[in-house]
N, C-alpha and C positions, 0 to 999 in steps of 0.2 A: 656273751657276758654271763656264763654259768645261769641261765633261766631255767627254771623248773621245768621239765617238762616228766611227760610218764616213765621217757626212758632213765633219763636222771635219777628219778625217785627210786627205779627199781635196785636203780646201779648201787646208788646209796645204801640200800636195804641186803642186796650182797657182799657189800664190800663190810658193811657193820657186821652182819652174819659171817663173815670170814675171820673179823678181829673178834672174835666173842668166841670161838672153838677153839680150842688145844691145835696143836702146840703155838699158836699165835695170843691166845687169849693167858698164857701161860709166860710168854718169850719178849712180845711186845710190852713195854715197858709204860710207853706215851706216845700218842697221835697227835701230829700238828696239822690241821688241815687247814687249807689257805686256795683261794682260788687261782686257777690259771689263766693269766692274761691279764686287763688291766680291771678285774672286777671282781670280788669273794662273789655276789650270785645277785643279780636283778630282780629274783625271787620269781613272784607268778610269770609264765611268758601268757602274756596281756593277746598277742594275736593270736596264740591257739586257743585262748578262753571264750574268745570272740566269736568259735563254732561249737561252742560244747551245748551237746543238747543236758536236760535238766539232769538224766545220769549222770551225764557224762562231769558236770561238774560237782556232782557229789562223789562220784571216784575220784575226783582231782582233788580234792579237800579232802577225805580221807589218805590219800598219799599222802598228802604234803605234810597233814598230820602225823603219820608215821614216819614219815624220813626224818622229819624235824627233830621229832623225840628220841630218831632210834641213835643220835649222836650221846642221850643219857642214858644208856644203857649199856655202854661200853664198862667194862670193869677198870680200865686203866686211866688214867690221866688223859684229858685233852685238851687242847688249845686252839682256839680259832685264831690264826693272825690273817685280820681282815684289811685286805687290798682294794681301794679303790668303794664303787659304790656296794652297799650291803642292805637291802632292802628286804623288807615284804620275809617271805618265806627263809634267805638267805640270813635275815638277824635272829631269826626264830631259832635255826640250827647252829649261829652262834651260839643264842643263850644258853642252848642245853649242854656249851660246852662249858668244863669246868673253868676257865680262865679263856681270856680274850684279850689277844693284844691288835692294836690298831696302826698305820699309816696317821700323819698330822693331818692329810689329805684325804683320810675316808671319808665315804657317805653314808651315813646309818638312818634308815628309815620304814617307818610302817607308815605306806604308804592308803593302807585298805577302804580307810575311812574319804578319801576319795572317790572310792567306786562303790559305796553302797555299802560296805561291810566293815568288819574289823578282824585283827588278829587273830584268826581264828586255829590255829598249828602251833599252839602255845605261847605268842607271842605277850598278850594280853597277863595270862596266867605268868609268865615266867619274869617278865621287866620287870613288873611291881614287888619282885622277892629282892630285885640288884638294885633299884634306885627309890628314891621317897614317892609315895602315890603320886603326889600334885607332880612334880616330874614326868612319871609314868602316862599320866592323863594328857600331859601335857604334847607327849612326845606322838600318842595314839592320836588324839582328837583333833590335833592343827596341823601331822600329818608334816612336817617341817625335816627341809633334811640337815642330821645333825654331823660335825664334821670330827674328825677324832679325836682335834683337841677337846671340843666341848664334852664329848662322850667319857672323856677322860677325867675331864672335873667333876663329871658327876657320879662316875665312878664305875660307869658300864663298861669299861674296859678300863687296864692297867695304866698308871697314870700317866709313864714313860711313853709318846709315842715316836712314833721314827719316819722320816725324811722320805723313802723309797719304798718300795716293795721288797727290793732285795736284802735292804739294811732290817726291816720286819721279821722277814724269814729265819733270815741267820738269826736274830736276836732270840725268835721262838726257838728256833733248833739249839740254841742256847740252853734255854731255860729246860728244855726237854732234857737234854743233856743232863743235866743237873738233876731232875727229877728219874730218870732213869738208872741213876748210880747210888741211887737211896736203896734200898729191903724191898722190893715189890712186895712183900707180903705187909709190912706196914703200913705202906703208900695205899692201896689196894683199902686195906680196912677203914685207915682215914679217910680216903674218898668214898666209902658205902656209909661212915659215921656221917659224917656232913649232910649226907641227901636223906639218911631218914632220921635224925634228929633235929632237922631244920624247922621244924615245926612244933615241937614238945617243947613244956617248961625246963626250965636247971632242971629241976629236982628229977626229972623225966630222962632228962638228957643225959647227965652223970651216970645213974642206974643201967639205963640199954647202952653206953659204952662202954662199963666196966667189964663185962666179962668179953668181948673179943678183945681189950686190951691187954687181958691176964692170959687170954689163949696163948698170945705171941709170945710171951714169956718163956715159953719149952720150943721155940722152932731153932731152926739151927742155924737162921741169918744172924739172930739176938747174939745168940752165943759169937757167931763170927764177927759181929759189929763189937762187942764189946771185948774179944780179945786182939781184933785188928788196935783198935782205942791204946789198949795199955801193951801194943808190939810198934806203936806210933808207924801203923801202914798203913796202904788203900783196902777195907772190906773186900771180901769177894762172896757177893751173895749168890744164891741160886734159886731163891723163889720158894725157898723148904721151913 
């Protein structure tokens, strides 16, 4: 059920490290990641924590805190479309993705506050940015598993959910689609605006956008986007 384990984490930590270097961090467009089998990830695996001595669970909560995070730090676009249960650790590396879509039939859950602990792999930190506090609290402190419709009313994932796992997929591969036929160099600076003006006033916010906005203005997707526009074609970007 995709559970955390070291190997896991590391694997994670490679495979981000792969999409982050040229020529993939350059070519790759958007990452849908979704889990294999009937679960996006169970989060902590609960039997191997059962022998960690006191290290050994502070190397295991620093992984998870890296793996988690290292899905926000990808340059490109990403999607969680979550299958089945998503718990603990597994909702934490959703959130740090930029969009999440969900199954009618997910299970989304921080489970931690059952064992002693809480959200500690950005879980805590990152809900309360997607949904209203009393929600957030809600969702942490009574430890409740939520299913995707409801995740969807409250707006932690897209509103739309879907029937199957396989009808999810395609629908993210969808929407990647879609997002990967836009100007990477546009899409790319939108998603670095959003994550560090998420916190600044307007007046704040306007100001640190405006000059990567006016950079794009001399690259040569703009120019291919706006002469495809008035030759009524498909763009053919290339990332320049």
């Amino acid at each position: 059920l995709n559970a955390l384990s070291e190997v896991m984490g590391n694997e994670v930590h490679a495979l981000i490290d792969r999409l982050k270097v040229v020529p993939a961090a350059e070519d790759v467009r958007c990452v849908v990641f979704t889990g294999t089998g009937r679960a996006f990830s169970t989060g902590r695996d609960l039997k191997d924590s059962a022998k960690h001595s006191p290290e050994d669970a502070t190397r295991y909560i620093e992984l998870a805190y890296s793996s988690a995070n290292a899905f926000a730090q990808l340059p490109m676009p990403t999607i969680a479309a979550i299958n089945g249960p998503c718990f603990g650790w597994g909702l934490e590396a959703a959130l740090a993705c930029d969009i999440r879509m969900a199954t009618t039939g997910a299970q989304l859950c921080f489970p931690e506050c059952r064992l002693g602990i809480f959200p500690g792999a950005g879980g805590v930190a990152r809900l309360c940015k997607q949904v209203p506090m009393a929600y957030a609290k809600m969702m942490v402190l009574s430890a409740r598993v939520m299913s995707g419709t409801e995740a969807a009313d409250a707006g932690l994932v897209a509103k739309k959910t879907y029937e199957s796992a396989e009808e999810l997929v395609e629908a993210a591969k969808a929407l990647a689609k879609d997002i990967a036929a836009n100007a990477p160099l546009g899409v790319r600076e939108a998603k670095r605006m959003f994550d560090e003006i998420e916190h600044l006033a307007l007046k704040d916010a306007l100001e640190h956008s405006r000059a990567p906005r006016m950079a794009l203005n001399n690259t040569s997707d703009f120019k291919e986007g706006v002469k495809a526009f008035a030759e009524k074609r498909k763009p053919v970007f290339v990332g320049k």
